[in-house]
N, CA and C atoms as a LAMMPS dump frame, in Angstrom:
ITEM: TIMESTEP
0
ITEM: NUMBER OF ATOMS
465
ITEM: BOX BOUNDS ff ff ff
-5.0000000000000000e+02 5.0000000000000000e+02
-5.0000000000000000e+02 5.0000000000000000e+02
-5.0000000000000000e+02 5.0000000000000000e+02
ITEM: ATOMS id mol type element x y z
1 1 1 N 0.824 -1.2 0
2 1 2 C 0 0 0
3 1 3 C 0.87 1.266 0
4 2 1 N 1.94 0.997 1.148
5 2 2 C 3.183 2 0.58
6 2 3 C 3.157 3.366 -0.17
7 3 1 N 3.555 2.358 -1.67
8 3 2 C 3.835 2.705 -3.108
9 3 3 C 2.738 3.521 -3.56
10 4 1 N 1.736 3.068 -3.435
11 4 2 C 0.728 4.478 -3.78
12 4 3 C 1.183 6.013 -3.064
13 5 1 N 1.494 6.063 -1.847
14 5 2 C 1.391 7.153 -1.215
15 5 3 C 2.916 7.665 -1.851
16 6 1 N 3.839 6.441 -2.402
17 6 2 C 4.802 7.167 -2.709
18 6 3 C 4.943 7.849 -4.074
19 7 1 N 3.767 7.401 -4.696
20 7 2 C 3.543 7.806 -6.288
21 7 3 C 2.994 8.896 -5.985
22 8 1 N 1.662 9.001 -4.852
23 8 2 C 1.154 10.664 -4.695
24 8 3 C 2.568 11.317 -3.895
25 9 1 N 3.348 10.875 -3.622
26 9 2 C 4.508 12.252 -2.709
27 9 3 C 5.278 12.801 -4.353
28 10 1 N 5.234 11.736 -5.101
29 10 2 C 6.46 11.968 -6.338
30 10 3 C 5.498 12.959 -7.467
31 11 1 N 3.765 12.685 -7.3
32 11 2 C 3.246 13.945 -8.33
33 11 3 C 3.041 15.371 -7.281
34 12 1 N 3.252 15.707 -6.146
35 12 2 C 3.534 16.428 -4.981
36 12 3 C 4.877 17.29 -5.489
37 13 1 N 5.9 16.316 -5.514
38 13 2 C 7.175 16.89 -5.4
39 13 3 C 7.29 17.431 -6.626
40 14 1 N 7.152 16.625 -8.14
41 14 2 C 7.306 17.418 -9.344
42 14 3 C 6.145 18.622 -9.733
43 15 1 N 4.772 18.658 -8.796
44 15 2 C 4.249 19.345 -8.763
45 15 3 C 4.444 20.816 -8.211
46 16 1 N 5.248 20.799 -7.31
47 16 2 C 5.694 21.904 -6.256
48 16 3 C 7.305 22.227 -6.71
49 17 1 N 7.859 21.469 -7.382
50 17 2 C 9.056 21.641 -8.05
51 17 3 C 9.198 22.55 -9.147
52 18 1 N 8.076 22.457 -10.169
53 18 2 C 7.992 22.861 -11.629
54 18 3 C 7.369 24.613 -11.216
55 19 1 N 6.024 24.247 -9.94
56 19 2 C 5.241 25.898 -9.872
57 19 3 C 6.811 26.416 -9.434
58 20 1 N 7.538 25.876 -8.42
59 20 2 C 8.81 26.831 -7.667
60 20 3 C 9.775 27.7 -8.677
61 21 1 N 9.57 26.705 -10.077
62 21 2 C 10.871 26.984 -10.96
63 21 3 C 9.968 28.319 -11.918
64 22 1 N 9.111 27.914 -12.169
65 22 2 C 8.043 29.359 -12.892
66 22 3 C 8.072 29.999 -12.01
67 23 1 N 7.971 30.44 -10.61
68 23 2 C 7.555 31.691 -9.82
69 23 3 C 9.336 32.342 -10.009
70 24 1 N 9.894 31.423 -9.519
71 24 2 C 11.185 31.918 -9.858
72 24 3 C 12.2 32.177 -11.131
73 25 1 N 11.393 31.996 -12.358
74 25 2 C 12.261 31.941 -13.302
75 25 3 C 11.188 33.129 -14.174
76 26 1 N 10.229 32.921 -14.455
77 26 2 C 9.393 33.616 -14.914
78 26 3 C 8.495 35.063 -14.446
79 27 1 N 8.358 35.961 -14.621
80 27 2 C 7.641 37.16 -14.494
81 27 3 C 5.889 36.908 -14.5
82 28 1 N 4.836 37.194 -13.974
83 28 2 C 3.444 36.647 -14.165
84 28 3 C 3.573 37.119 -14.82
85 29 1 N 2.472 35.976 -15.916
86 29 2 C 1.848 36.403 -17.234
87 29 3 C 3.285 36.505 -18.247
88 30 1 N 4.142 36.098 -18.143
89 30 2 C 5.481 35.649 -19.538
90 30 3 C 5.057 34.577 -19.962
91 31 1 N 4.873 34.66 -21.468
92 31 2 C 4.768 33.484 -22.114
93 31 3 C 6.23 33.119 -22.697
94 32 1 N 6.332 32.005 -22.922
95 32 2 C 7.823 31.419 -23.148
96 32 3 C 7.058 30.079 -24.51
97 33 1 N 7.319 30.387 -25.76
98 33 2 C 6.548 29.659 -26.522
99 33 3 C 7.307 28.34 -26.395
100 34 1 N 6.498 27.345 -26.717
101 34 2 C 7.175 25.843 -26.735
102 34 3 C 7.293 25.469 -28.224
103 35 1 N 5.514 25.222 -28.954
104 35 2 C 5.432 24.774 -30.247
105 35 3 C 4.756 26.245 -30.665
106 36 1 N 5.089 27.152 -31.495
107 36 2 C 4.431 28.035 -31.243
108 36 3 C 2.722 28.027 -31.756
109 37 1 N 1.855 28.588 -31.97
110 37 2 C 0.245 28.409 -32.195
111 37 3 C -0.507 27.186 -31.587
112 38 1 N 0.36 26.146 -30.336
113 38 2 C -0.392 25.312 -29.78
114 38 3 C 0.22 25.112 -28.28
115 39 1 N 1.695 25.088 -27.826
116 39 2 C 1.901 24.806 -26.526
117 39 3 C 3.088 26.464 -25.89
118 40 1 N 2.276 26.601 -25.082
119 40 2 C 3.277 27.669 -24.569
120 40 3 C 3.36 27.211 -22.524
121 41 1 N 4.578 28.142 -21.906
122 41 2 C 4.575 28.221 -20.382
123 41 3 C 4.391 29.201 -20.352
124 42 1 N 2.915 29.704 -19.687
125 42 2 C 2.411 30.629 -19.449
126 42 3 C 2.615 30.826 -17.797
127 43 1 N 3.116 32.082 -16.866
128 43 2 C 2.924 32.489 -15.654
129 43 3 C 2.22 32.736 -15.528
130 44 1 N 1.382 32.208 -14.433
131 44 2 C 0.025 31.996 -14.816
132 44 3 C -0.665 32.186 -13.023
133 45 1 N -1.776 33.149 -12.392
134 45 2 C -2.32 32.294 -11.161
135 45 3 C -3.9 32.4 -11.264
136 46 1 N -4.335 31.429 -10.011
137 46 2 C -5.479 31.148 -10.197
138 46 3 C -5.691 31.151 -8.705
139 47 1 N -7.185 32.058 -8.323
140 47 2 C -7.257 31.682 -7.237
141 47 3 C -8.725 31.355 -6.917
142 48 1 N -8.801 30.658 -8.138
143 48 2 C -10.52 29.604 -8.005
144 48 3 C -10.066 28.205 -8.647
145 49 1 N -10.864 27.822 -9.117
146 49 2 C -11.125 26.292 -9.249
147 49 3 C -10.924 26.348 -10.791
148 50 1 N -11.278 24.903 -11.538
149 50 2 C -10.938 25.472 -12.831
150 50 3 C -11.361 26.424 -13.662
151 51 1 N -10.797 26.789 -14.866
152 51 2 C -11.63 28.078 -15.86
153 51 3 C -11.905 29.396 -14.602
154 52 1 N -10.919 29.23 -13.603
155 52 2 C -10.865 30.131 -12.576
156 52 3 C -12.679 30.666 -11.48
157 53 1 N -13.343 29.414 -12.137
158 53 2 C -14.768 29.414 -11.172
159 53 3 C -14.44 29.689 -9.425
160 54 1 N -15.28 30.101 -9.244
161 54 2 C -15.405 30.299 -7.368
162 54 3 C -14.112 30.674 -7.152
163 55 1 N -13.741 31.75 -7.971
164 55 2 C -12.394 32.966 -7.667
165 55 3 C -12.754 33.428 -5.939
166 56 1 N -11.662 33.11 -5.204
167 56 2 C -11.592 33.951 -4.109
168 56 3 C -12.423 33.379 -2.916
169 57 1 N -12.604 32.379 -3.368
170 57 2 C -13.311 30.814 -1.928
171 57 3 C -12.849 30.279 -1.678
172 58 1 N -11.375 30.759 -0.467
173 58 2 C -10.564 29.789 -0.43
174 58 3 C -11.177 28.704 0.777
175 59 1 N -11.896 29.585 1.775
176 59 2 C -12.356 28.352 2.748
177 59 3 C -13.196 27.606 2.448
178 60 1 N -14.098 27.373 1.078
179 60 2 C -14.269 26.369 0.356
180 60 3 C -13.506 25.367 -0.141
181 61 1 N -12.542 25.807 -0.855
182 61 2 C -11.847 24.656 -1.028
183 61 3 C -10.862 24.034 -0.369
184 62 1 N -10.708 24.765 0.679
185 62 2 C -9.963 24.494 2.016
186 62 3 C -10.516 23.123 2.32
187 63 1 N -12.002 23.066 2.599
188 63 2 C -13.041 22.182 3.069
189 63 3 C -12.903 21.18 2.259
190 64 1 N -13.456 21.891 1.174
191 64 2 C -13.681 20.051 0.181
192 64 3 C -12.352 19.293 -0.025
193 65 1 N -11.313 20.016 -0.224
194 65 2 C -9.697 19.452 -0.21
195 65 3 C -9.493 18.448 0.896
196 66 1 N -9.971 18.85 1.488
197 66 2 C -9.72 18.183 3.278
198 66 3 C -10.808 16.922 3.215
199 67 1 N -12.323 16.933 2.439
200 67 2 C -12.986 16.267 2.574
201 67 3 C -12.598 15.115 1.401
202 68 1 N -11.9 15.385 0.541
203 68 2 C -11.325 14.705 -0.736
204 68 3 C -10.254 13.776 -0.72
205 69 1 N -9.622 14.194 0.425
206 69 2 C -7.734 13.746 1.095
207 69 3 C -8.644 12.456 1.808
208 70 1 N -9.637 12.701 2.862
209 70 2 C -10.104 11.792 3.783
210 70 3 C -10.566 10.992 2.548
211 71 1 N -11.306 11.395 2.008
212 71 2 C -12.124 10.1 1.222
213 71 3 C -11.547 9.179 0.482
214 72 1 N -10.421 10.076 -0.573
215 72 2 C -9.734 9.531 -1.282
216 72 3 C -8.523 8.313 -0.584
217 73 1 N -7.988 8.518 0.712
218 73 2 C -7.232 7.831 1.123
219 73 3 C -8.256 6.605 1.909
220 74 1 N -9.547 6.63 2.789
221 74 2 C -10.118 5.994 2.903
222 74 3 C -10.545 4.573 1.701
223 75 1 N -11.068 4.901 0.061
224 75 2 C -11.055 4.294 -0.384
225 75 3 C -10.039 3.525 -1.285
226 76 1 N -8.982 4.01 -0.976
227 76 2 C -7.565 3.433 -1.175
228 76 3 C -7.265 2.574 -0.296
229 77 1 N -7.624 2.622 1
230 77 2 C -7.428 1.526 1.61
231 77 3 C -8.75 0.337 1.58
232 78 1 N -9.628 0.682 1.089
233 78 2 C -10.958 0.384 1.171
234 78 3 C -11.06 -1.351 0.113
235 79 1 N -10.171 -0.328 -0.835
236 79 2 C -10.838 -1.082 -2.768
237 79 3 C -8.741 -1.087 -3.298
238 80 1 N -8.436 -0.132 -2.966
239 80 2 C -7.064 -0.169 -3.485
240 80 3 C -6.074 -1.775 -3.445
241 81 1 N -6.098 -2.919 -2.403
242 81 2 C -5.137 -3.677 -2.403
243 81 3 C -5.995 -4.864 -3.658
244 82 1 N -7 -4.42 -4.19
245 82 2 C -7.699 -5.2 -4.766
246 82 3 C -7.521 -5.121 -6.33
247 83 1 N -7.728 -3.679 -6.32
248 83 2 C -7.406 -3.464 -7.918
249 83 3 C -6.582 -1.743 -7.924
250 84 1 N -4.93 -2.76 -8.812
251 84 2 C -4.132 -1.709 -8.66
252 84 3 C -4.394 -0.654 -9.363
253 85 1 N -5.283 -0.887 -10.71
254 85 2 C -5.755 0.447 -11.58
255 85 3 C -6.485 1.677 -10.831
256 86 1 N -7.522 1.128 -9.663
257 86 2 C -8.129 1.979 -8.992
258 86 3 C -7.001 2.757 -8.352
259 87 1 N -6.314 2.202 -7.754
260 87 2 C -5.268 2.42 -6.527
261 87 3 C -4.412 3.231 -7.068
262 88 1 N -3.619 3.218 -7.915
263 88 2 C -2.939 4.154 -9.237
264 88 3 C -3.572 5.271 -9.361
265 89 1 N -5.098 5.256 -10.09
266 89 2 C -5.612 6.692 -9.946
267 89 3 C -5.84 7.167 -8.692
268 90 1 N -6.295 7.004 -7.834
269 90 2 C -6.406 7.686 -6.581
270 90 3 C -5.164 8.142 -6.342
271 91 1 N -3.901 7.755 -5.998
272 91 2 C -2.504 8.025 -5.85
273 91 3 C -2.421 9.548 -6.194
274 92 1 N -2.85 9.261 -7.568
275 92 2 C -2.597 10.47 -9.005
276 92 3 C -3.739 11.883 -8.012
277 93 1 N -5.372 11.209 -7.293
278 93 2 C -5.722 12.731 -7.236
279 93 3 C -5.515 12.967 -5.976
280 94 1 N -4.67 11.861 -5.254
281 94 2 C -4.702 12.526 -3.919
282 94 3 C -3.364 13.654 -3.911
283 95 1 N -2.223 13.013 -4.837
284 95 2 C -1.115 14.154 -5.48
285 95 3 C -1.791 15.329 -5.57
286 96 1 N -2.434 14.923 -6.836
287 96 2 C -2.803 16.39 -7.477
288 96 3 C -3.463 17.285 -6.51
289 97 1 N -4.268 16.647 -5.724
290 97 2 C -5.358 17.352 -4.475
291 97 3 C -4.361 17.927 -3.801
292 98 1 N -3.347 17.189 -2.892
293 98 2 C -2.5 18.244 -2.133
294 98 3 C -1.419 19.018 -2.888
295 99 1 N -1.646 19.051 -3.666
296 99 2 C -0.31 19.923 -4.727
297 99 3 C -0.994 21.102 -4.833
298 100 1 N -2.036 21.209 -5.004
299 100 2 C -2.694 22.154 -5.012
300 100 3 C -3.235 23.34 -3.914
301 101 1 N -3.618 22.447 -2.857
302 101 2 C -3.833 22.974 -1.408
303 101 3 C -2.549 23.162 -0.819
304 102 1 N -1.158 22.911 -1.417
305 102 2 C -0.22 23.495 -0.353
306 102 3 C -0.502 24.941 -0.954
307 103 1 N -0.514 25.173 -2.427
308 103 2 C -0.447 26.371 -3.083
309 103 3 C -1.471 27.12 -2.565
310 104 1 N -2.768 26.753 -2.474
311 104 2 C -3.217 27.658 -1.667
312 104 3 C -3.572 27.644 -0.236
313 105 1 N -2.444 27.031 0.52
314 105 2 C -2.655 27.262 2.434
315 105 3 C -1.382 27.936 2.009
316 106 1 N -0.745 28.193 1.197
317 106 2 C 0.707 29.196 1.791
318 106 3 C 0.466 30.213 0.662
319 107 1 N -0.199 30.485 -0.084
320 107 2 C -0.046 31.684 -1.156
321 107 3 C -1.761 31.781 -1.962
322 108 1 N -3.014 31.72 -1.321
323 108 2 C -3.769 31.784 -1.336
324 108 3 C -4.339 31.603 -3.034
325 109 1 N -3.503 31.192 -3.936
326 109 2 C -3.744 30.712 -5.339
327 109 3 C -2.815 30.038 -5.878
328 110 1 N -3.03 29.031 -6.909
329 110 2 C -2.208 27.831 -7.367
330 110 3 C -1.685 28.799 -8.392
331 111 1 N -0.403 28.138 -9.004
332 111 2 C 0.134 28.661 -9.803
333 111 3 C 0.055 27.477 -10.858
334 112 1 N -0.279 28.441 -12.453
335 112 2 C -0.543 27.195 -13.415
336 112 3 C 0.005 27.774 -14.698
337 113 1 N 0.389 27.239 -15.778
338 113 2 C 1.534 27.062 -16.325
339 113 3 C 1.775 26.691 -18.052
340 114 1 N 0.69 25.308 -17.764
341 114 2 C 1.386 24.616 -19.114
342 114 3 C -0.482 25.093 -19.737
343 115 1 N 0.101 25.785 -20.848
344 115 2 C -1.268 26.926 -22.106
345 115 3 C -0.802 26.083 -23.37
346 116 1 N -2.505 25.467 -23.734
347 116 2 C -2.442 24.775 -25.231
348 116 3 C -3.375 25.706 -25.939
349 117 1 N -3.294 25.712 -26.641
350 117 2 C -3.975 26.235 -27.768
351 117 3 C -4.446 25.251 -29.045
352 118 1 N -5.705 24.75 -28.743
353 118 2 C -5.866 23.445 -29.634
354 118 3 C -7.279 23.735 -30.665
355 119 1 N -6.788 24.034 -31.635
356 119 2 C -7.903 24.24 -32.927
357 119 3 C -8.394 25.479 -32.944
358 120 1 N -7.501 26.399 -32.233
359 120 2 C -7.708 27.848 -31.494
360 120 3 C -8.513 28.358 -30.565
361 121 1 N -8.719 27.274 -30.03
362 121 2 C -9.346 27.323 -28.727
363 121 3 C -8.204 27.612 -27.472
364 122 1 N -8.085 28.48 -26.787
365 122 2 C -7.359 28.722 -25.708
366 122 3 C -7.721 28.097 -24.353
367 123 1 N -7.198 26.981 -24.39
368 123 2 C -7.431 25.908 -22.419
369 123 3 C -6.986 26.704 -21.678
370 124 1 N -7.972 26.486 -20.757
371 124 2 C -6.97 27.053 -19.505
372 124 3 C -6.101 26.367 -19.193
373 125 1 N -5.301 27.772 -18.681
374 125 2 C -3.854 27.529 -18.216
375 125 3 C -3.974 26.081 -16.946
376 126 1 N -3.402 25.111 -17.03
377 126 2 C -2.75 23.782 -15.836
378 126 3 C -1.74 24.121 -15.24
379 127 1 N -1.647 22.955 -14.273
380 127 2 C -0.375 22.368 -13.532
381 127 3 C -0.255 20.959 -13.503
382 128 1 N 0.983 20.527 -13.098
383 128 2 C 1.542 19.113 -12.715
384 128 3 C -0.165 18.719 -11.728
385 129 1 N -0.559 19.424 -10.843
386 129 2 C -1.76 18.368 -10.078
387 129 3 C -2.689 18.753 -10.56
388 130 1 N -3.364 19.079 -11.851
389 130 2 C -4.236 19.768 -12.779
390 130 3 C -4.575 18.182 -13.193
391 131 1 N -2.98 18.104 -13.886
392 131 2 C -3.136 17.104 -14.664
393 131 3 C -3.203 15.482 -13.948
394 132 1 N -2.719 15.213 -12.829
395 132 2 C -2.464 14.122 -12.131
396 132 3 C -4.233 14.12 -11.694
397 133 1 N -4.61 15.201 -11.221
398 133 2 C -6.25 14.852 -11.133
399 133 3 C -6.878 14.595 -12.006
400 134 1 N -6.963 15.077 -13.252
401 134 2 C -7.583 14.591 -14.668
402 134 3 C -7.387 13.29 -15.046
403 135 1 N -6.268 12.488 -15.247
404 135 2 C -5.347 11.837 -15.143
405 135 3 C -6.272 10.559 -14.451
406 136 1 N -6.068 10.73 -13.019
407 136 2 C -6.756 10.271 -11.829
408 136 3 C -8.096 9.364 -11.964
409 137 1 N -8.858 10.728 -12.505
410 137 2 C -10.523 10.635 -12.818
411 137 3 C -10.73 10.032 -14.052
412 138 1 N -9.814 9.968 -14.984
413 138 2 C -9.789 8.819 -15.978
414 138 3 C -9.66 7.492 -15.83
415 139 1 N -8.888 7.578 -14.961
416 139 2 C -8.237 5.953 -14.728
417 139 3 C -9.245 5.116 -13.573
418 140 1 N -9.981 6.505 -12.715
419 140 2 C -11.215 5.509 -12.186
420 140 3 C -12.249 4.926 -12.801
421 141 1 N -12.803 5.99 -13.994
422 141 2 C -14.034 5.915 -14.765
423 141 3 C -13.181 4.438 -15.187
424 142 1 N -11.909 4.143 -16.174
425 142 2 C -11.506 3.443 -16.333
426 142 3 C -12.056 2.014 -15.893
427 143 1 N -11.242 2.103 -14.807
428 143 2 C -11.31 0.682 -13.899
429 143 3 C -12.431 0.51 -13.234
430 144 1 N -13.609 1.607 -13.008
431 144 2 C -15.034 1.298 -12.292
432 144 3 C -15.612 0.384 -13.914
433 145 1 N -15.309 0.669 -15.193
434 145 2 C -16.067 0.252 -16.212
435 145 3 C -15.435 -1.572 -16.13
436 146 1 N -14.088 -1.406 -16.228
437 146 2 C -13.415 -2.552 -15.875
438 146 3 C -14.234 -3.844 -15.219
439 147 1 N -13.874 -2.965 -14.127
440 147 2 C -14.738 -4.161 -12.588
441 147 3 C -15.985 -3.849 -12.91
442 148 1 N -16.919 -3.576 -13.811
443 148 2 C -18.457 -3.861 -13.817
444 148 3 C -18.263 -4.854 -14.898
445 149 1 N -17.288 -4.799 -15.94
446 149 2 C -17.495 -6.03 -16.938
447 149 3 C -17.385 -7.054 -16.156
448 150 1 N -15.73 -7.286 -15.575
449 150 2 C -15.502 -8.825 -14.577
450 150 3 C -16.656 -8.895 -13.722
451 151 1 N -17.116 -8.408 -13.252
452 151 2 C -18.383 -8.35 -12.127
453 151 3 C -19.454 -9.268 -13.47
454 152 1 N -20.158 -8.556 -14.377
455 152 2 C -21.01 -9.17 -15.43
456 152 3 C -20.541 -10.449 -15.912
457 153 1 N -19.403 -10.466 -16.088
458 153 2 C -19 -11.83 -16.564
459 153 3 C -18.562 -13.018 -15.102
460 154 1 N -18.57 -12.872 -14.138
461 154 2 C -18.844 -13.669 -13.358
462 154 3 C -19.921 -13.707 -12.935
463 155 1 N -21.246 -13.509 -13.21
464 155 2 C -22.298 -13.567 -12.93
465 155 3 C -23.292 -14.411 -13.685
């Protein structure tokens, strides 16, 4: 069971590694093009949820963060030694969940970064636990579809 918590410390650490190196290397709001007309590092902050919703609620998400950490580690121990796909994504949003809440219990907004530009549509700006939660929530939908087939076919 371990190894999960050490996969969420390792999307934690490159998460809090990469915002440290943009706050410090970059000016807010410098774009630094990658591919140009589709990937740029944008300095970037946010101090709502995604597409910057519920700007400026931090003791909201103070709450649900806290209610997300409990749950998420609860059903990791719950369902996790059973099926490692589940256990893998959870890892991924309990990372991404506290990667995020350190950013905002010490600097009251996350810092986000990696700007695509896809068919000229402008995404919002991410981070390393942007993506480990997306990531995350794939790999459950994933493996909940999984374990309902084996479930149907042993039945």
């Amino acid at each position: 069971m371990y190894r999960y918590y050490i996969l969420a410390i390792v999307v934690i650490a490159i998460d809090q590694l990469t915002k440290y190196l943009v706050v410090k290397n970059m000016e807010l709001y410098e774009q630094i093009p990658i591919i140009d007309n589709f990937f740029y590092l944008t300095s970037h902050r946010n101090r709502g949820a995604a597409w910057g919703i519920l700007e400026g609620k931090m003791g909201f998400f103070y709450l649900i963060t806290v209610v997300v950490i409990i749950g998420v580690i609860f059903y990791l121990h719950k369902f996790g030694k059973n099926n490692k796909l589940f256990a893998v994504a959870l890892s991924l949003i309990l990372g991404g969940a506290i990667g995020n809440f350190i950013d905002r219990i010490f600097h009251q907004e996350v810092v986000d970064f990696f700007d695509f530009v896809i068919f000229g549509y402008d995404f919002p700006i991410f981070n390393i636990a942007d993506s480990a939660l997306t990531i995350g929530v794939v790999f459950v939908i994933i493996a909940t579809i999984l374990d309902e087939k084996k479930q149907k076919g042993n039945a």
